[in-house]
Predicted model as a PDB file, atoms N, CA, C, CB and O in Angstrom, pLDDT in the B-factor column:
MODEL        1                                                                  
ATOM      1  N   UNK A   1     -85.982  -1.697 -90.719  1.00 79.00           N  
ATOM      2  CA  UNK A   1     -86.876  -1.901 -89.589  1.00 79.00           C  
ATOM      3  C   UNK A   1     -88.057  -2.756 -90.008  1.00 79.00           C  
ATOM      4  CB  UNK A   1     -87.357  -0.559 -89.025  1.00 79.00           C  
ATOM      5  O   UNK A   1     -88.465  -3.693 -89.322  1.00 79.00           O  
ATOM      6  N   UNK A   2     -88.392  -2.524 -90.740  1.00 83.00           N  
ATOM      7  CA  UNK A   2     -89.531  -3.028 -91.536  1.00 83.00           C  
ATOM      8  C   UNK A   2     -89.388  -4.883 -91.835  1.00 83.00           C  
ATOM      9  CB  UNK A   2     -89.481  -2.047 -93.099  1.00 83.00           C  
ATOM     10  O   UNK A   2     -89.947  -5.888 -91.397  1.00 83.00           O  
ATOM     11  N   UNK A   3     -88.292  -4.571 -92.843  1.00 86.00           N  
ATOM     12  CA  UNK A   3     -87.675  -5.843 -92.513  1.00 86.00           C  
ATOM     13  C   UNK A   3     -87.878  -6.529 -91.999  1.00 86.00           C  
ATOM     14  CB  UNK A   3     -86.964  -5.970 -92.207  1.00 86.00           C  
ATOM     15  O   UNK A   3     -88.650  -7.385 -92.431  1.00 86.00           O  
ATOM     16  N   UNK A   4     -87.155  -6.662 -90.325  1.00 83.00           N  
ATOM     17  CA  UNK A   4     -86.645  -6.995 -89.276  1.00 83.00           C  
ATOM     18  C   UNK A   4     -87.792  -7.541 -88.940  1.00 83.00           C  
ATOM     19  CB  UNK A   4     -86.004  -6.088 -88.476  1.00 83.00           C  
ATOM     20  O   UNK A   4     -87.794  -8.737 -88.648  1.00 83.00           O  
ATOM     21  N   UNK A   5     -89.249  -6.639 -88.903  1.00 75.00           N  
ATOM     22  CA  UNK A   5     -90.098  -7.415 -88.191  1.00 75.00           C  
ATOM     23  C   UNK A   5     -91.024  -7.702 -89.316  1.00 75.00           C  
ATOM     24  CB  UNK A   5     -90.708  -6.760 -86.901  1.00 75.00           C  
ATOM     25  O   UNK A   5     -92.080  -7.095 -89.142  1.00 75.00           O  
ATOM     26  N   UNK A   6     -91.014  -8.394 -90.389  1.00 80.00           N  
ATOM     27  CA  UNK A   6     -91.365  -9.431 -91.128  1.00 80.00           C  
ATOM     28  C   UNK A   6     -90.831 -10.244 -91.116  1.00 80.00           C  
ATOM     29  CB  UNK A   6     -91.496  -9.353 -92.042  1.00 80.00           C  
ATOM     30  O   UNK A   6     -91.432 -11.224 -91.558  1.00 80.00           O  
ATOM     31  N   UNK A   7     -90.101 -10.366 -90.877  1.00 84.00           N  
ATOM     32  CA  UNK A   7     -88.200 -11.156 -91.159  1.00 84.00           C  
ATOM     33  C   UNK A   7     -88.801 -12.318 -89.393  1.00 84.00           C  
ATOM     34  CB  UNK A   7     -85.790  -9.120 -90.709  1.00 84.00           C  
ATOM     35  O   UNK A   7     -88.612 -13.533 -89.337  1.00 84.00           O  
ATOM     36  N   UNK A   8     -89.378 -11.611 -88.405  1.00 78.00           N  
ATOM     37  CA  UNK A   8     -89.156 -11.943 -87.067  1.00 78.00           C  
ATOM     38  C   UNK A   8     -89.778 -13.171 -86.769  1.00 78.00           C  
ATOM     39  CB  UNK A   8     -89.593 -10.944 -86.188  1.00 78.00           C  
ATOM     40  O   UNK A   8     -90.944 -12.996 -87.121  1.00 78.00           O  
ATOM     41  N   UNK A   9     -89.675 -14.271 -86.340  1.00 78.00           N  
ATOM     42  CA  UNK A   9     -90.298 -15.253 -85.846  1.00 78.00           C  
ATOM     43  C   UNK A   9     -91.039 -15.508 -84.342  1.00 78.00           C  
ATOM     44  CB  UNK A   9     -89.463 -16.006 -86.046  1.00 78.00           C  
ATOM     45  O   UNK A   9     -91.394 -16.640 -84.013  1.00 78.00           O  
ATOM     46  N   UNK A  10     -91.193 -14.579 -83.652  1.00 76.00           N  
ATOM     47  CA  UNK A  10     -91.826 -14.158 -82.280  1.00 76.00           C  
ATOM     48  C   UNK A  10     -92.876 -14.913 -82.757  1.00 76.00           C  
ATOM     49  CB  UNK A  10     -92.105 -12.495 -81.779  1.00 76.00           C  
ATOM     50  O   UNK A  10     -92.736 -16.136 -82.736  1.00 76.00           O  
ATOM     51  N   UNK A  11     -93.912 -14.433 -83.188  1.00 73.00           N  
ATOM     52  CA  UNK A  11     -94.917 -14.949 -83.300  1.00 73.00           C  
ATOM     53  C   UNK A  11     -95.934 -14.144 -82.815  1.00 73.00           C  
ATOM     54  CB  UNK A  11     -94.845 -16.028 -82.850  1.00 73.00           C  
ATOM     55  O   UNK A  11     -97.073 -14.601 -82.917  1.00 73.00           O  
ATOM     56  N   UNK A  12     -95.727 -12.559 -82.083  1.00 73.00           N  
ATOM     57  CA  UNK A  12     -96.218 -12.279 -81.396  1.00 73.00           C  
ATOM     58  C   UNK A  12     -97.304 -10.968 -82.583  1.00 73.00           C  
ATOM     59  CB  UNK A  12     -95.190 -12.053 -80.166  1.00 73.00           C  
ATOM     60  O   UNK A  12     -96.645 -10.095 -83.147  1.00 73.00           O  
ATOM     61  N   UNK A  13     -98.610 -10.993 -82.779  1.00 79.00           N  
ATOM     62  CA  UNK A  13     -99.249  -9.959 -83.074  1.00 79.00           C  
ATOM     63  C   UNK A  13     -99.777  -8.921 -82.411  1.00 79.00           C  
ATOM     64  CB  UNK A  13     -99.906 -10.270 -83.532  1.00 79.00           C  
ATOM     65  O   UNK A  13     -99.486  -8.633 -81.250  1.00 79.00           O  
ATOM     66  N   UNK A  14    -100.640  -8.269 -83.181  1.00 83.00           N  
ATOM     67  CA  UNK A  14    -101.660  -6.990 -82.458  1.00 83.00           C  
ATOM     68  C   UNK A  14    -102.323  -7.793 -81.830  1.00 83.00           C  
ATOM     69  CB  UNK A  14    -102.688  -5.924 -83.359  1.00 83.00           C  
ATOM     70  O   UNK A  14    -102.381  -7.657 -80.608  1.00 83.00           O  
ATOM     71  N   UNK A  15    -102.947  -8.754 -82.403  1.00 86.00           N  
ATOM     72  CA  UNK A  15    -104.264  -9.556 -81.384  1.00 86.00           C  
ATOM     73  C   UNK A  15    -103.717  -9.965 -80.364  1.00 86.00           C  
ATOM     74  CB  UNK A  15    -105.074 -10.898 -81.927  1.00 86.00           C  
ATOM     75  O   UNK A  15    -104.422  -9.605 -79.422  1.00 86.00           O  
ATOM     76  N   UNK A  16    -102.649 -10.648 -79.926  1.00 87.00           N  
ATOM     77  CA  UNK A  16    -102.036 -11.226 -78.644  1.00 87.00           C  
ATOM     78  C   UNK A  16    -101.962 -10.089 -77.915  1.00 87.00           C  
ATOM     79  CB  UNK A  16    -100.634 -11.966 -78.741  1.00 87.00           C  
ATOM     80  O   UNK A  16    -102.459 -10.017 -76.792  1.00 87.00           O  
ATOM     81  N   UNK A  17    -101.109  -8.748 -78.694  1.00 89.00           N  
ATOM     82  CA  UNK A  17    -101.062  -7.953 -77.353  1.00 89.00           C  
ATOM     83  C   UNK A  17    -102.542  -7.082 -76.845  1.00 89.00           C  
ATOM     84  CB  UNK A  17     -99.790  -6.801 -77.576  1.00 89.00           C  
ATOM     85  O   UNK A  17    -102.724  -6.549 -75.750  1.00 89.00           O  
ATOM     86  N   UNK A  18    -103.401  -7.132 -77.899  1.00 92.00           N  
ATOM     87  CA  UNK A  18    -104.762  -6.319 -77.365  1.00 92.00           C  
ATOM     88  C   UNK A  18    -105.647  -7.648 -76.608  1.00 92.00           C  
ATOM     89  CB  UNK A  18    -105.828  -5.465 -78.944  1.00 92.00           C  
ATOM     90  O   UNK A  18    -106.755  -7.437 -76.115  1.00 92.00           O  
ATOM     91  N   UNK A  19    -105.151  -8.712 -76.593  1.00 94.00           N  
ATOM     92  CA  UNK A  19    -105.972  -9.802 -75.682  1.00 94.00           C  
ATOM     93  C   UNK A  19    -105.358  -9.833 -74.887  1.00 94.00           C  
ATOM     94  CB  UNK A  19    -106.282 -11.110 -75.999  1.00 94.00           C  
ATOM     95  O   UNK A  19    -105.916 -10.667 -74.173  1.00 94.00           O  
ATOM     96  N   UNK A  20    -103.747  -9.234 -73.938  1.00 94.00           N  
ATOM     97  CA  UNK A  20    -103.472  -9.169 -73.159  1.00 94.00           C  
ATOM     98  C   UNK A  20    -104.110  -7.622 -72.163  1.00 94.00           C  
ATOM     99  CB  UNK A  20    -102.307  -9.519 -73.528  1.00 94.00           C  
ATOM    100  O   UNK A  20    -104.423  -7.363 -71.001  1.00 94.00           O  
ATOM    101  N   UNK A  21    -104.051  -7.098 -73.152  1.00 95.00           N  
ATOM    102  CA  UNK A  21    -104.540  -5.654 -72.672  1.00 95.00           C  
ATOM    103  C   UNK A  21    -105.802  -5.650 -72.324  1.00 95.00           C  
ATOM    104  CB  UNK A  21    -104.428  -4.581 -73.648  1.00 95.00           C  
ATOM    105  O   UNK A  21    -105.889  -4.859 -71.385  1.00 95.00           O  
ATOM    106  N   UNK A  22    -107.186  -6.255 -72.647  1.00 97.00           N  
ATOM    107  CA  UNK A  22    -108.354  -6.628 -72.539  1.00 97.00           C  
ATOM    108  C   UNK A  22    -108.052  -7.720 -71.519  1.00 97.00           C  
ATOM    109  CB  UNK A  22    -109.027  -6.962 -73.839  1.00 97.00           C  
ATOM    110  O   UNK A  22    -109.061  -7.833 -70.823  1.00 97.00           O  
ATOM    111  N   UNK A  23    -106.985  -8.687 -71.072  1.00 97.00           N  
ATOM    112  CA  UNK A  23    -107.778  -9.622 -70.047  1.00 97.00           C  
ATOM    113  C   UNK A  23    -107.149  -8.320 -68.564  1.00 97.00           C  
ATOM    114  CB  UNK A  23    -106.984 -11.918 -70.008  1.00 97.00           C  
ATOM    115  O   UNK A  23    -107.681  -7.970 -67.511  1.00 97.00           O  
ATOM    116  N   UNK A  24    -106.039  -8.017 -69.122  1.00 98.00           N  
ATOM    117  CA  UNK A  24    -105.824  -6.888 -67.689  1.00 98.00           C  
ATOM    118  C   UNK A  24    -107.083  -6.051 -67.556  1.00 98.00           C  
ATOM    119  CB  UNK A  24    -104.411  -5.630 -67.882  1.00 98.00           C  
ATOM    120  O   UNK A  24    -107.513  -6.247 -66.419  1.00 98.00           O  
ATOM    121  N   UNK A  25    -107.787  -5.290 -68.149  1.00 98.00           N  
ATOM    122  CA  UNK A  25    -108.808  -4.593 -68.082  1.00 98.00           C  
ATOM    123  C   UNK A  25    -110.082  -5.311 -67.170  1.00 98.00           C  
ATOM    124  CB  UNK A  25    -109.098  -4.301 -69.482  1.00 98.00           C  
ATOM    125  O   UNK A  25    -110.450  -5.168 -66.004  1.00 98.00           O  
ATOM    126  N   UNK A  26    -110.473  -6.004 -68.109  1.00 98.00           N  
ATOM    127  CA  UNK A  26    -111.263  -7.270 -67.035  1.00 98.00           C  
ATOM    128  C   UNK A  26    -110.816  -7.631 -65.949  1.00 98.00           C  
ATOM    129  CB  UNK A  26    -111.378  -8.573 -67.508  1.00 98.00           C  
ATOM    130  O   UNK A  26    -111.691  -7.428 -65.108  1.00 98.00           O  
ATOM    131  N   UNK A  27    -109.661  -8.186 -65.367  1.00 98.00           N  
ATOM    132  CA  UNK A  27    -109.220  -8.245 -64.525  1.00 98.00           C  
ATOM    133  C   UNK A  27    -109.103  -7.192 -62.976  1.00 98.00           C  
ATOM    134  CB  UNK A  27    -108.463  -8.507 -65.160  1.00 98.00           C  
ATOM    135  O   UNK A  27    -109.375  -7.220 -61.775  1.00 98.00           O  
ATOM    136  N   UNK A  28    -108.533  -6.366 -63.977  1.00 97.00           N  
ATOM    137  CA  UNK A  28    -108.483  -4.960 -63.221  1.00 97.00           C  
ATOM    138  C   UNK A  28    -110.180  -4.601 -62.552  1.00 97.00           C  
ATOM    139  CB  UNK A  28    -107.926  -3.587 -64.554  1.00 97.00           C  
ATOM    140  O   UNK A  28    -110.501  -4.257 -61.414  1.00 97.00           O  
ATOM    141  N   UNK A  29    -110.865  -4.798 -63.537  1.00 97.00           N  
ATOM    142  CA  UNK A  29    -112.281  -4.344 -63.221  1.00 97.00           C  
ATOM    143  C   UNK A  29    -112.735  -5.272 -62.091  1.00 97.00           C  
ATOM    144  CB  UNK A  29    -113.309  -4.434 -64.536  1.00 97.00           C  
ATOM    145  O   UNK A  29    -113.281  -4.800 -61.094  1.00 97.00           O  
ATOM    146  N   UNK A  30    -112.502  -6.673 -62.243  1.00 98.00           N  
ATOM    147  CA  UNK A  30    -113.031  -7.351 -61.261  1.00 98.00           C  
ATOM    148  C   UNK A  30    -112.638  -7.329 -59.549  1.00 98.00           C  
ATOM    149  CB  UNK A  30    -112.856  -8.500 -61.776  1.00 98.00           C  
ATOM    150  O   UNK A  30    -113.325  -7.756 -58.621  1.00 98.00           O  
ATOM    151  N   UNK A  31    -111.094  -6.582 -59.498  1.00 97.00           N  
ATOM    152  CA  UNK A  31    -110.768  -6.854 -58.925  1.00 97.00           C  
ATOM    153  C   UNK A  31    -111.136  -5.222 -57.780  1.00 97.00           C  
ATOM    154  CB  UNK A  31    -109.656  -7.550 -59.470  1.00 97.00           C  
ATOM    155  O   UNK A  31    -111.216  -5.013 -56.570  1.00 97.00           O  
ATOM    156  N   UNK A  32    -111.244  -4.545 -58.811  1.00 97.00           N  
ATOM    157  CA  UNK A  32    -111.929  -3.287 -57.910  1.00 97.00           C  
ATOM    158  C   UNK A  32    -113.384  -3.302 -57.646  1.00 97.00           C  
ATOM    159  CB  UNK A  32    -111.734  -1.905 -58.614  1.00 97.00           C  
ATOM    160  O   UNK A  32    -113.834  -2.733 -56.651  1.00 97.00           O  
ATOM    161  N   UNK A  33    -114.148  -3.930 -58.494  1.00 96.00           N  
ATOM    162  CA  UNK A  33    -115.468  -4.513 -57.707  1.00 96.00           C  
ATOM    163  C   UNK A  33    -115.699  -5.409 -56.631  1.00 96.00           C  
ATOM    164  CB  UNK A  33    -116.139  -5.081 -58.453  1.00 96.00           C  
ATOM    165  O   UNK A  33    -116.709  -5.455 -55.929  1.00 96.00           O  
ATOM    166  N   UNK A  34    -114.689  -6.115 -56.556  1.00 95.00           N  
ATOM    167  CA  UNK A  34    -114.318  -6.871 -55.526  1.00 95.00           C  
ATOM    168  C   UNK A  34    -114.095  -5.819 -54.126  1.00 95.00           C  
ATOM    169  CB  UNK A  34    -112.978  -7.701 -56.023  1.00 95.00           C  
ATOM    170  O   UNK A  34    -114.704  -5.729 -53.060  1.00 95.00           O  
ATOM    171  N   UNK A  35    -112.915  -5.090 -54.707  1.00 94.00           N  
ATOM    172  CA  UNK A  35    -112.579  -4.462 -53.448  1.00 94.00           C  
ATOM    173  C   UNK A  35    -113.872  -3.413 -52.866  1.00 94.00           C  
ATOM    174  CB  UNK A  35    -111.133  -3.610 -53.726  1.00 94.00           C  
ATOM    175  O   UNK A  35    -114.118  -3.098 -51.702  1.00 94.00           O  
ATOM    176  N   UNK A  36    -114.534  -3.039 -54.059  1.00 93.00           N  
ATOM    177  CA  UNK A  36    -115.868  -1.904 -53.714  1.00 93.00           C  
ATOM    178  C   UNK A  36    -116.850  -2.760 -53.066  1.00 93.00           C  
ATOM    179  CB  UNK A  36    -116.696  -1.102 -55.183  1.00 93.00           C  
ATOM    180  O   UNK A  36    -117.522  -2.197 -52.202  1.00 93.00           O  
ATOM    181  N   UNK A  37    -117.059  -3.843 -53.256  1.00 93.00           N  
ATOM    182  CA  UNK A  37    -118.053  -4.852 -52.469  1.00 93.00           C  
ATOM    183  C   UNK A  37    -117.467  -4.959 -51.002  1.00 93.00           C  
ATOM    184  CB  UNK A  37    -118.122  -6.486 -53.223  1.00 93.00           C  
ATOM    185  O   UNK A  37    -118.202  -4.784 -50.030  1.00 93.00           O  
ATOM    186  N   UNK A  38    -116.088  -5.259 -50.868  1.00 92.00           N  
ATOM    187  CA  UNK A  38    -115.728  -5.485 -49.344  1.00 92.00           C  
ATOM    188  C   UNK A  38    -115.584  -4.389 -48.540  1.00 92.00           C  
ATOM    189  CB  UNK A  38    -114.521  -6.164 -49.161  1.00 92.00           C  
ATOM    190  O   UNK A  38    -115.763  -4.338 -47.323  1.00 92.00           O  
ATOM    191  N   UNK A  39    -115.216  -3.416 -49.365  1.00 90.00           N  
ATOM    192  CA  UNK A  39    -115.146  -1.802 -48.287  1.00 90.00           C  
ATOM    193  C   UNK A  39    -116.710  -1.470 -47.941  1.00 90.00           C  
ATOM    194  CB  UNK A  39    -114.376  -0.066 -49.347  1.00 90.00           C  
ATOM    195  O   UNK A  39    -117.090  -1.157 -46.812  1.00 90.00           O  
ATOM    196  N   UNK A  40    -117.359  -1.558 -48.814  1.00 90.00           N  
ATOM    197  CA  UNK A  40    -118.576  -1.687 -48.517  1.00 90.00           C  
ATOM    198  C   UNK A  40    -119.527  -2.152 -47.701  1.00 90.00           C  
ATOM    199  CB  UNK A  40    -118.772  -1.923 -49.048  1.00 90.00           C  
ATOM    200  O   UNK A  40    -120.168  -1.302 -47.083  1.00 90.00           O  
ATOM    201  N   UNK A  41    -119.814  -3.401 -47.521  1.00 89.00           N  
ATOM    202  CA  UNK A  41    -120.728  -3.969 -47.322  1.00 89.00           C  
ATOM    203  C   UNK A  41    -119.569  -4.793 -45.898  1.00 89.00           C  
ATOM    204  CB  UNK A  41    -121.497  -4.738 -48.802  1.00 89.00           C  
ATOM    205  O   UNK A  41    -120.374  -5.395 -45.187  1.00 89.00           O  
ATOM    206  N   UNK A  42    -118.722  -4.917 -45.552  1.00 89.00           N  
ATOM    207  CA  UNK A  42    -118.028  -5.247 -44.741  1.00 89.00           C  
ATOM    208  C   UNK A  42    -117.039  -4.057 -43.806  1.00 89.00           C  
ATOM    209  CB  UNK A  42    -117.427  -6.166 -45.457  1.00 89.00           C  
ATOM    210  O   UNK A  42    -117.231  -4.045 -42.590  1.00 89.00           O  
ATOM    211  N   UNK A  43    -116.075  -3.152 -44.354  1.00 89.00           N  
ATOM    212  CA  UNK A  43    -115.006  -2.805 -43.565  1.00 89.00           C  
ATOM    213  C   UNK A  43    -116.353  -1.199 -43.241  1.00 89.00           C  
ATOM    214  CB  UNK A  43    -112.998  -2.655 -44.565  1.00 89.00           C  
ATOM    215  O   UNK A  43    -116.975  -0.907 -42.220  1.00 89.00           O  
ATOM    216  N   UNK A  44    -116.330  -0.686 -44.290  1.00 90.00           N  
ATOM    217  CA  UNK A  44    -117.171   0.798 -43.789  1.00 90.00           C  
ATOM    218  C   UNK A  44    -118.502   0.461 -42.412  1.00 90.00           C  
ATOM    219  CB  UNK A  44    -118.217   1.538 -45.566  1.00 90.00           C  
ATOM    220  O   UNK A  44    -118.632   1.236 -41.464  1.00 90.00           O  
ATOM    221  N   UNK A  45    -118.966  -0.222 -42.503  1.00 90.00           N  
ATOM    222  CA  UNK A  45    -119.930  -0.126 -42.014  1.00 90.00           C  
ATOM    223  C   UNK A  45    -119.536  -0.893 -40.507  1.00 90.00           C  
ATOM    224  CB  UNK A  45    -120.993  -0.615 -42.960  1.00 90.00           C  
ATOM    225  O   UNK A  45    -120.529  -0.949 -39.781  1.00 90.00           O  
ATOM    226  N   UNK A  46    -118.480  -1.403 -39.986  1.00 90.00           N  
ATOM    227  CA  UNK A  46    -118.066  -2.032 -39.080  1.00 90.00           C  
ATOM    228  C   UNK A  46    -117.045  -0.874 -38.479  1.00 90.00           C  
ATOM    229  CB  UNK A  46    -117.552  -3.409 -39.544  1.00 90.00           C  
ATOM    230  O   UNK A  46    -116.879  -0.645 -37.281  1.00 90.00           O  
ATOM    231  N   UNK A  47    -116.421  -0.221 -39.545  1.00 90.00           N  
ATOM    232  CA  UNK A  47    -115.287   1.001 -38.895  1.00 90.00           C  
ATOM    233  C   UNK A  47    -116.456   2.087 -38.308  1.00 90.00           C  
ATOM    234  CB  UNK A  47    -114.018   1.938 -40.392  1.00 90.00           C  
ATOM    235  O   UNK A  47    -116.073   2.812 -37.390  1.00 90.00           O  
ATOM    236  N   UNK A  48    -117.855   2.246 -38.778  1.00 89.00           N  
ATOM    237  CA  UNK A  48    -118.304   2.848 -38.613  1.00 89.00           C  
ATOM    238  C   UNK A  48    -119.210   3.012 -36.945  1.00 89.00           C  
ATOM    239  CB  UNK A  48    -118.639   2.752 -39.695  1.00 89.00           C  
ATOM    240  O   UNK A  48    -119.462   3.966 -36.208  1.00 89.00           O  
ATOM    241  N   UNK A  49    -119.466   1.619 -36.903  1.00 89.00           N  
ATOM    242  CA  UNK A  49    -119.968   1.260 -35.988  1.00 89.00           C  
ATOM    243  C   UNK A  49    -118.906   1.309 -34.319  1.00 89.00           C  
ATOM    244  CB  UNK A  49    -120.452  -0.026 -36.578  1.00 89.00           C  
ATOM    245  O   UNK A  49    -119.065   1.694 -33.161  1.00 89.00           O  
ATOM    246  N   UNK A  50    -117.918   0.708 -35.087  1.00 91.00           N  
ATOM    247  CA  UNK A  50    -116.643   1.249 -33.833  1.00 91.00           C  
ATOM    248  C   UNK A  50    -116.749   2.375 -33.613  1.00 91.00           C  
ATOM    249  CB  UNK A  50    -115.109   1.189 -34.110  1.00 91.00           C  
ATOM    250  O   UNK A  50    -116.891   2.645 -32.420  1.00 91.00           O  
ATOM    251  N   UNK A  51    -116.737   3.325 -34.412  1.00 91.00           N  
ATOM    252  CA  UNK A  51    -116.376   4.983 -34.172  1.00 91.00           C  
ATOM    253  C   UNK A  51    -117.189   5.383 -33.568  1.00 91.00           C  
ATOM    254  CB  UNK A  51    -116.260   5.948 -35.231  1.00 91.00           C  
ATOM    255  O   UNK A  51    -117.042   6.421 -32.923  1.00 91.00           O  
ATOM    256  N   UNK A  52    -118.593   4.521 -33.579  1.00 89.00           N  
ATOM    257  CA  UNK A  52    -119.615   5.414 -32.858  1.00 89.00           C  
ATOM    258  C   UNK A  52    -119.535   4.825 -31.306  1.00 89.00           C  
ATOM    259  CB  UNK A  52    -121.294   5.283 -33.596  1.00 89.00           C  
ATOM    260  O   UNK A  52    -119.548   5.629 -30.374  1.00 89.00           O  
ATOM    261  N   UNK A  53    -119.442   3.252 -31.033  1.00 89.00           N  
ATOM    262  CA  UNK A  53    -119.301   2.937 -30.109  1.00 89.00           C  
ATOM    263  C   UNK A  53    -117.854   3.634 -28.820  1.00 89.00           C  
ATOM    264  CB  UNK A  53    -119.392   1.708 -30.603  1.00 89.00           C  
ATOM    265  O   UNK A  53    -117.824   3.688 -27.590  1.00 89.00           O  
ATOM    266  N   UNK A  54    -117.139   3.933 -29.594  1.00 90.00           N  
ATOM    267  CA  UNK A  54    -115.978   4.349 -28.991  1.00 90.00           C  
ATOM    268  C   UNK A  54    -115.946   5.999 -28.754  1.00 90.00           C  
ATOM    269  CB  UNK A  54    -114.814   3.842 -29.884  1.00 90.00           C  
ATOM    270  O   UNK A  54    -115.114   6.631 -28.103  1.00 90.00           O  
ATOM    271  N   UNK A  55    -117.071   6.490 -29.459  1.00 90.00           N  
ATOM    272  CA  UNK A  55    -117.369   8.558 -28.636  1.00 90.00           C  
ATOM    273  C   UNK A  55    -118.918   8.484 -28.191  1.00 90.00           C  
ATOM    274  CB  UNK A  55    -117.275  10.438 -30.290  1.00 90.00           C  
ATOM    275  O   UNK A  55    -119.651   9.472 -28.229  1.00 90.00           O  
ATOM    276  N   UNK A  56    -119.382   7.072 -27.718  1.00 85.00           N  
ATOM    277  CA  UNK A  56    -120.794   6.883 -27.341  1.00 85.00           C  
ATOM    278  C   UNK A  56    -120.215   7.288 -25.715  1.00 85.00           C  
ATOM    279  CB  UNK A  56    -121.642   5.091 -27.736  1.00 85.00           C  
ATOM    280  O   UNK A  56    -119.526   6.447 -25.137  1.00 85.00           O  
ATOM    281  N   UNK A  57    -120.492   8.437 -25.119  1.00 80.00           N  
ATOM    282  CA  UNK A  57    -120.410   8.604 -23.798  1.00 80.00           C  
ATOM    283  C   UNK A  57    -121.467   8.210 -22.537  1.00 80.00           C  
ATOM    284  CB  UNK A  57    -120.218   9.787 -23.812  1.00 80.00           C  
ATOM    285  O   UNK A  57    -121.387   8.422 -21.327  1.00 80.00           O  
ATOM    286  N   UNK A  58    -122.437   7.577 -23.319  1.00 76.00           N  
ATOM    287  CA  UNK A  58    -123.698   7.453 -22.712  1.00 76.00           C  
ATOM    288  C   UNK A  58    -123.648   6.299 -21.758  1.00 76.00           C  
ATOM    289  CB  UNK A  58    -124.781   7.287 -23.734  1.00 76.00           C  
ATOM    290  O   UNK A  58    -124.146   6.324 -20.633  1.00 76.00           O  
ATOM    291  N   UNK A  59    -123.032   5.320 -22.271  1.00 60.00           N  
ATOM    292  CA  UNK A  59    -122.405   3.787 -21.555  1.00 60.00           C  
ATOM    293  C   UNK A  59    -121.950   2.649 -22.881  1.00 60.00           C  
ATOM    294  CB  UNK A  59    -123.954   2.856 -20.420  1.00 60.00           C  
ATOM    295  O   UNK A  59    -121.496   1.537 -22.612  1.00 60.00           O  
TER     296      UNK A  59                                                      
ENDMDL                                                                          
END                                                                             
């Protein structure tokens, strides 16, 4: 086994796969700040405003 992967020509190390694992992380992160900015500051506060307009019995 050992061998085999000295022996291997991939090319592939620890650093390639922990710089893949670190850009998913980053990634990942950006992409849920993203989504926490738009639920936010856009969808909550507009669903919110419907809900009230729509059991506002007043007119």
């Amino acid at each position: 086994m050992t061998k085999a992967i000295l022996r291997s020509q991939c090319g592939e190390n620890f650093v390639d796969t922990a710089i893949k694992i670190l850009m998913a992380v980053v990634i990942g992160g950006l992409v849920l700040a993203g989504l926490y900015t738009l639920f936010g500051e856009t969808v909550l506060p507009t669903l919110k405003e419907r809900i009230q307009e729509m059991f506002n019995y007043a007119g």
